[in-house]
Structure formats: C-alpha cells, structure tokens
N, C-alpha and C positions, 0 to 999 in steps of 0.2 A: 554223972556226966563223964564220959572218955574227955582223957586229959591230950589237947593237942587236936582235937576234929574242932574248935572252934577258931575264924576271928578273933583278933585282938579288935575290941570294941574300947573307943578313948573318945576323948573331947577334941573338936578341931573347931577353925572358924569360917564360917560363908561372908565371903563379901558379895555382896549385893553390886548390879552395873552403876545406881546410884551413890555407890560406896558405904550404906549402912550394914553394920556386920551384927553376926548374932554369931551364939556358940550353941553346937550341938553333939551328939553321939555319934560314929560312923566307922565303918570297918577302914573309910578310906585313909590311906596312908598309914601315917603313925601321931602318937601327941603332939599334940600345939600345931599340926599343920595347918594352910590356908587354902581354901578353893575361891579362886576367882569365877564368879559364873559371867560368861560373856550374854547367855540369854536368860532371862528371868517373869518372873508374872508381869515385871512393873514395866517391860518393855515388849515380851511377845503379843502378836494380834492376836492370838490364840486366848490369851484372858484378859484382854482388852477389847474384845468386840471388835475387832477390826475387819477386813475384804472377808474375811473367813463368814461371818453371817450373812451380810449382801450377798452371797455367792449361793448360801443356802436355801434363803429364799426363794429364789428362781430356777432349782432343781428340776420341779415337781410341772410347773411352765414350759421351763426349756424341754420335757422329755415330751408332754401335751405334744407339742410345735412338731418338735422332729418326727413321732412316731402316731401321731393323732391316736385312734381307738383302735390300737394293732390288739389284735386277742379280746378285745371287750365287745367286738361289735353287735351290734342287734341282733335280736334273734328271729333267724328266716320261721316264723308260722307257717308257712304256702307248703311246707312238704305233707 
C-alpha cells in the first residue's frame, strides 16, 4: 500500500438525539472526537413509518384519477 493515499481511520463517538452514544471507526475528524447527529433512525419518519408510507400508498390511485387509461385504452377491433 502507497504510504499517504489513505485516511487516517481512528475511533470516535456518535451521540444519538436521545443522547445514547456508541463508539465507532471513521475517517471523520481525528481521535476521540464527537458527532452529534441532529437526525437519526430513532427520530426520522423515514424508519419510523411515518407520512412517507400514507403517501405511498395512494400513488398508484392518485395517477388512476388524474390520468385515467392514458396509453392503455382498448383496443379499437372495427379497423
């Protein structure tokens, strides 16, 4: 391995928004630093199920409504 093409790879700490911290590997910073995360699993709607799935649901509905059988419509036999 070329000495100097890598990252400094060290230990730092994640605080979590409910303040539980764990210690991990990361280029970020340097030793013993700390990242506060302001968003996290334990708070995004994104891995809590939150408006993000209601909203999916009703995609495939809401295009129905707006665009009814645009491009699918029957097929004229009579020619």
């Amino acid at each position: 391995m070329k000495a100097e093409t890598h990252p400094d790879y060290h230990d730092i700490t994640v605080v979590m928004t409910d303040g539980t911290e764990y210690k991990t590997r990361s280029t970020y910073g340097k030793e013993g630093d700390v990242i506060k995360l302001d968003v996290d699993p334990l708070t995004h709607p994104a891995w809590q199920g939150g408006t993000g799935k209601v909203i999916e649901k009703g995609q495939l509905s809401k295009f129905e409504k707006r665009f009814g059988n645009f491009g699918l419509g029957e097929k004229d036999d009579k020619k």
